[in-house]
DODO-288277 format. One line per field, with one value per atom (N, C-alpha, C, CB): x negated, y, z; atom name. Coordinates in steps of 0.001 Angstrom, whole numbers, plus 524288, in hexadecimal, padded with zeros to 5 digits. Glycine has a CB too. Example, Ala and Ser with C-alpha at 12.3 -4.5 7.8 and 13.67 -1.06 7.14 Angstrom:
2
c1 = (7CC7A 7CFF4 7CC70 7D3D4 7CDCE 7CA9A 7CD9C 7C8FC)
c2 = (7E9C6 7EE6C 7F31C 7EE87 7F736 7FBDC 8001E 7FDAA)
c3 = (81E78 81E78 81E78 82356 81BA8 81BE4 81EBE 8165D)
a = (N CA C CB N CA C CB)
This chain:
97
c1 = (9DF14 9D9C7 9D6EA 9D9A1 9D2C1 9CF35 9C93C 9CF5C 9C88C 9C1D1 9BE9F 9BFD2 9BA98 9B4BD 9B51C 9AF43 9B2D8 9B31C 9B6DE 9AE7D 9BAF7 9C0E8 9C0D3 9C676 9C324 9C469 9C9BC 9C284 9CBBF 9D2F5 9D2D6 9D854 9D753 9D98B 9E010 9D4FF 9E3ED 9E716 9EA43 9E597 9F37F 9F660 9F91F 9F988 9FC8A 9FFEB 9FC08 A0195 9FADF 9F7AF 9FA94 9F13D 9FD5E 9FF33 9FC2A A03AC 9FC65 9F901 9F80B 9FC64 9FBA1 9FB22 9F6DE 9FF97 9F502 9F150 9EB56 9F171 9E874 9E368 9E0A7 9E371 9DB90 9D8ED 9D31B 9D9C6 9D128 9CCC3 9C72D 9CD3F 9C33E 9BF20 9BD4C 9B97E 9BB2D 9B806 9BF72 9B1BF 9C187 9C6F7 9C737 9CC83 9C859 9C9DC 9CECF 9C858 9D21D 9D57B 9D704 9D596 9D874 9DACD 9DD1E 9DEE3 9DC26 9DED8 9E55A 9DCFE 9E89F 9EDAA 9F061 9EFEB 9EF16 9F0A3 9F42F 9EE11 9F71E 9FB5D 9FA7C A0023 9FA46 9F9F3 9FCF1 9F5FE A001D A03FB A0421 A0749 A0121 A00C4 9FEAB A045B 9FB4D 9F8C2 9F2A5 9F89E 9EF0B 9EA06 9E753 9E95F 9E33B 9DF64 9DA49 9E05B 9D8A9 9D306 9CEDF 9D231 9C97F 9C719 9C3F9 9C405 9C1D1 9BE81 9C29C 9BA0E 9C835 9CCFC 9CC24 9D117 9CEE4 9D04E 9D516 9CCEE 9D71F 9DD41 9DAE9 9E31E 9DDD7 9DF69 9E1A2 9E641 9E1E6 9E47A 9E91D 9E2A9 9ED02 9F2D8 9F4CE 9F550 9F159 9F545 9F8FB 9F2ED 9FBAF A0009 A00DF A0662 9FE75 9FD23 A0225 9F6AE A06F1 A0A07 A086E A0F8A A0DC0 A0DAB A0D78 A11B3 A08C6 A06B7 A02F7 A0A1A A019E 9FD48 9F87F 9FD59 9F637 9F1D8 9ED32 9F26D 9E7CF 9E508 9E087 9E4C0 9DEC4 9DB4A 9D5AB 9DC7C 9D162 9CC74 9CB0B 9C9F6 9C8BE 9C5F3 9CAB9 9C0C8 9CEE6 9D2A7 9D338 9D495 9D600 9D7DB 9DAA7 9D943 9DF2A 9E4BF 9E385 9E9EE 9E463 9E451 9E7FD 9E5B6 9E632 9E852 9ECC3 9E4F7 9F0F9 9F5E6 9F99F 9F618 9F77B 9F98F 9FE5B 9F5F8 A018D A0533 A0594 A0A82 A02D5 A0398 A0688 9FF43 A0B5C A0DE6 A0F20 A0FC4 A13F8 A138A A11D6 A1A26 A0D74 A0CAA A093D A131F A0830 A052E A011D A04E7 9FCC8 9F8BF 9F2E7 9FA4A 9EF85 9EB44 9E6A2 9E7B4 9E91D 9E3CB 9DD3B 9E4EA 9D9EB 9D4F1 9D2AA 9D2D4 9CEC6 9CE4A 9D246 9CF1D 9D537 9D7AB 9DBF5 9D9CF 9D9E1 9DBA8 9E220 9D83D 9E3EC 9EC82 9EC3C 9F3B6 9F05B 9F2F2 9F921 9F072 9F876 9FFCE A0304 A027D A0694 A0D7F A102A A116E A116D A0E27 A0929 A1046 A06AE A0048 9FF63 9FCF5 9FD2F 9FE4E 9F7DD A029C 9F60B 9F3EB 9F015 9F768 9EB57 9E919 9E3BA 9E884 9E0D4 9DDA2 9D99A 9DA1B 9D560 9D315 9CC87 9D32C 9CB3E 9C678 9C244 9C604 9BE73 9B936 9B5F4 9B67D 9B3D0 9B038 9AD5F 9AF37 9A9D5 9A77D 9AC3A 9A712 9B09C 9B4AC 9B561 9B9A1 9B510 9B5E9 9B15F 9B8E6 9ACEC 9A95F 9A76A 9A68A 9A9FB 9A9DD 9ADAB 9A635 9B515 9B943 9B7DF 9BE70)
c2 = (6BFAC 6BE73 6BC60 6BA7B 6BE41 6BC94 6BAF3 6BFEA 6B510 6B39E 6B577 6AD7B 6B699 6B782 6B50B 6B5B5 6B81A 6B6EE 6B369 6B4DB 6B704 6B5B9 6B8B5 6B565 6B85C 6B8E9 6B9B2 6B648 6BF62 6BE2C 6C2A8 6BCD5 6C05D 6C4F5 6C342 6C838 6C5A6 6C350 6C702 6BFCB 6C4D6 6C866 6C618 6C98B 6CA2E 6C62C 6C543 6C088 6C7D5 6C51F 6C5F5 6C7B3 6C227 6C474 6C40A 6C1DD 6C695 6C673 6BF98 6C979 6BD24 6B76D 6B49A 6B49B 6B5FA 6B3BB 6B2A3 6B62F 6AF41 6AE3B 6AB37 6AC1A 6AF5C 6ABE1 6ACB3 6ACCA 6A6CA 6A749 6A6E0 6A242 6A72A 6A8FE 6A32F 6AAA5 6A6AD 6A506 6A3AA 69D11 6A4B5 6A444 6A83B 6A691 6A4DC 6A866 6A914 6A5FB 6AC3D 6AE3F 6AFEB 6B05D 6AC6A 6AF81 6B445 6ACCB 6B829 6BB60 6BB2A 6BBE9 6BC7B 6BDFA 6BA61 6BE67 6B6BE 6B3F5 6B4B7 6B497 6B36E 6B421 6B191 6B2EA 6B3EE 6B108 6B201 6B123 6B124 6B111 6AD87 6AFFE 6AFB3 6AF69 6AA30 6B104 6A80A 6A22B 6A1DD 69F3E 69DE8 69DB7 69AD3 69C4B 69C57 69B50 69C6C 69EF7 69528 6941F 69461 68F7C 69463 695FF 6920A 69951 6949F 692B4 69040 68EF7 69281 692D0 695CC 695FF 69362 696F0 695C2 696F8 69B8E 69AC9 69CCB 69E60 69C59 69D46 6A425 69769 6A4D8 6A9CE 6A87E 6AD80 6AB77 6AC92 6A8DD 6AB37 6A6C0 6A321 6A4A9 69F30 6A2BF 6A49D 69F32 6A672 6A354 69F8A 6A1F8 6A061 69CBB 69F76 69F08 69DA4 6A135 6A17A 69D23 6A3D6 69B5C 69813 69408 6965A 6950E 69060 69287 68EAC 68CCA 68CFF 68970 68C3A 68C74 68AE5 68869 68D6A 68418 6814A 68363 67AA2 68299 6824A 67F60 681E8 6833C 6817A 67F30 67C55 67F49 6807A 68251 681F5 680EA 68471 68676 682DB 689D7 68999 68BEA 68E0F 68A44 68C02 6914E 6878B 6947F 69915 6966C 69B1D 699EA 69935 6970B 69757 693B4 69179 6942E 68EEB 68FA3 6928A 68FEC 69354 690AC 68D65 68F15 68C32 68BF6 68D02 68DD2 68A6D 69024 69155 68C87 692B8 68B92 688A7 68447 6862D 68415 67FD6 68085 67FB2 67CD8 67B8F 67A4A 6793D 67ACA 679C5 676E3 682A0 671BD 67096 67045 66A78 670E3 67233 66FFB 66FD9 6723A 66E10 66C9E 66A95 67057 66E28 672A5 66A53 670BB 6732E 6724B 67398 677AD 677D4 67D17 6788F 67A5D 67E06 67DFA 67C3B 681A9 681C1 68351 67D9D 68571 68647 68256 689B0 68172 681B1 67F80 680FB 680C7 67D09 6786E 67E7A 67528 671B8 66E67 6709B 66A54 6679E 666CB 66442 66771 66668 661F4 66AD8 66271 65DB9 660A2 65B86 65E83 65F32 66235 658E9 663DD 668A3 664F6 66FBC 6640B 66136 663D6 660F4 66108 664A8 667E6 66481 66893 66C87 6719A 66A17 66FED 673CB 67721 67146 67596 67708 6777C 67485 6787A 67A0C 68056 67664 68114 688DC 687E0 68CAF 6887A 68A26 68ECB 68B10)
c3 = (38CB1 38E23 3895D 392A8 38826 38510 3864F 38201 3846F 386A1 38360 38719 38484 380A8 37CB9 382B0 37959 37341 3709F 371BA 372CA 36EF3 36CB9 3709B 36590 361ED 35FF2 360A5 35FE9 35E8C 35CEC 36374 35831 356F0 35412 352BF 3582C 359C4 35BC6 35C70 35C28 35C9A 361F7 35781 3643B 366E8 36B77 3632E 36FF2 3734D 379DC 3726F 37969 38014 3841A 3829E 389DA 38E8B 38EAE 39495 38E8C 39008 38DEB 38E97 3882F 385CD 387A5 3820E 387AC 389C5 386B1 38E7A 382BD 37FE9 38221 379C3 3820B 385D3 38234 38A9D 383A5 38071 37AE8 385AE 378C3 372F6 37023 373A9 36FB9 36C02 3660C 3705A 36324 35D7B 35CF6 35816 35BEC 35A9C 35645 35C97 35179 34B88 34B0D 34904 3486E 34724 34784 342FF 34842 34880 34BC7 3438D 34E53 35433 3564B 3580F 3595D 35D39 36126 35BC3 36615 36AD1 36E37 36CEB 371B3 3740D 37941 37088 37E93 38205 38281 383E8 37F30 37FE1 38232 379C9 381A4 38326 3801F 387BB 37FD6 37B44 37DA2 375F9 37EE0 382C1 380F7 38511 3819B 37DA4 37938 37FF2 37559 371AB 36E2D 373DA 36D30 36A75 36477 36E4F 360A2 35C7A 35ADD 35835 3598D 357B5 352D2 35ADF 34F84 348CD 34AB9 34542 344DA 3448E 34395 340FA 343AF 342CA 34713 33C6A 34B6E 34D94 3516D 34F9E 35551 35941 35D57 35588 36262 367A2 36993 36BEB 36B1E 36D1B 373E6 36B05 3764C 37C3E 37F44 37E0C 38342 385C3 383AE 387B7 37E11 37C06 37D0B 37594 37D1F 37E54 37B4D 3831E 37933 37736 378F6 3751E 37AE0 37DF2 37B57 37DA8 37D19 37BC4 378F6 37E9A 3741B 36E8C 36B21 36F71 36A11 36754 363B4 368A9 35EE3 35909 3593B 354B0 35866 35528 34ED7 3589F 34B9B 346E5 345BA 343D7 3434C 33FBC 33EA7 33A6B 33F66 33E8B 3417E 33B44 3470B 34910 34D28 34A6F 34F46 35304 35797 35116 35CD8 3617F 3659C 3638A 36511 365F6 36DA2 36271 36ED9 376B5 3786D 37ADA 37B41 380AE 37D36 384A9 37969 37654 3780A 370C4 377E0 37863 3755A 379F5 3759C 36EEE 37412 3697B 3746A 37833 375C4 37AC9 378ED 37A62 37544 38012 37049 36DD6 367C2 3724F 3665F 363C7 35FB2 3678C 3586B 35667 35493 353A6 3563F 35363 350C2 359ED 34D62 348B3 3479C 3433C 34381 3429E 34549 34257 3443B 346A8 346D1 3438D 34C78 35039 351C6 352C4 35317 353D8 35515 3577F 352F2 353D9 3545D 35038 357BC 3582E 351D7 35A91 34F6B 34BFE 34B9C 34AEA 35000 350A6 355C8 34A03 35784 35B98 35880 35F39 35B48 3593A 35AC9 35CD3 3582F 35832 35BBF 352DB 35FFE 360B0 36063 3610B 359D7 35660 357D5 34F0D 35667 355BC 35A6B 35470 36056 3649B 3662C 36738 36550 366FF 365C1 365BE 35FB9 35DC5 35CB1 358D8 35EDE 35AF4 3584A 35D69)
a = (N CA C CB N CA C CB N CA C CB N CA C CB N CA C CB N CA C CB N CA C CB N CA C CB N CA C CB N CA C CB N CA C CB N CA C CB N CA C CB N CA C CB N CA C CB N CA C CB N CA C CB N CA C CB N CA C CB N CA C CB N CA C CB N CA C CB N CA C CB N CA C CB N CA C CB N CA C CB N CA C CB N CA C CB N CA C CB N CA C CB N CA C CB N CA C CB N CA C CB N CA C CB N CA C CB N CA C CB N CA C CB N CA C CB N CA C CB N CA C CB N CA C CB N CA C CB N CA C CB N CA C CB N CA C CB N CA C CB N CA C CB N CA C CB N CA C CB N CA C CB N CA C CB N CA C CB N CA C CB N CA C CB N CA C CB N CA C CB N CA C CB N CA C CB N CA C CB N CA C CB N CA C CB N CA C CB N CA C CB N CA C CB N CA C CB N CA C CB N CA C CB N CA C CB N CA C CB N CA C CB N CA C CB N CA C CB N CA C CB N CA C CB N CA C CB N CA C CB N CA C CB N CA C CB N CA C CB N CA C CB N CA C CB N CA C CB N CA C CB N CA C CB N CA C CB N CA C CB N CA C CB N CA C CB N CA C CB N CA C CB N CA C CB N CA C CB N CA C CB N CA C CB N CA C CB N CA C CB N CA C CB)
């Protein structure tokens, strides 16, 4: 499933996956049956494994790896292998990811 004016370009997409509208998507991505709510941006090269989930207005940085069943609550930028917690998005920030 894809929402209005999502942005991807991206490998690896099983039926399970659900990205919901205004989302960016990095180039060469991996997603793997997770969810991604909207007004989200992932990095390129990153890899959503099976059951994570990306809350509303959210980062993950390029390169990152989030790992099965993890979480990126509402609000809030992670990075790294594995992803990890980086600091909370300013309002300015969550208002146009």
């Amino acid at each position: 499933m894809f929402g209005e004016l999502t942005n991807w370009k991206l490998r690896g997409l099983p039926a399970e996956t659900s990205i919901e509208r205004y989302v960016t998507i990095g180039a060469y991505s991996l997603l793997r049956s997770c969810t991604i709510e909207p007004e989200c941006i992932i990095g390129q090269h990153s890899i959503l494994m099976e059951g994570s989930l990306v809350e509303t207005h959210s980062i993950l940085e390029a390169g990152s790896v989030l790992p099965p069943g993890r979480r990126i609550p509402t609000g809030e930028l992670w990075a790294g292998n594995p992803a990890r917690f980086v600091r909370t998005l300013t309002h300015e920030e969550t208002r146009n990811p």
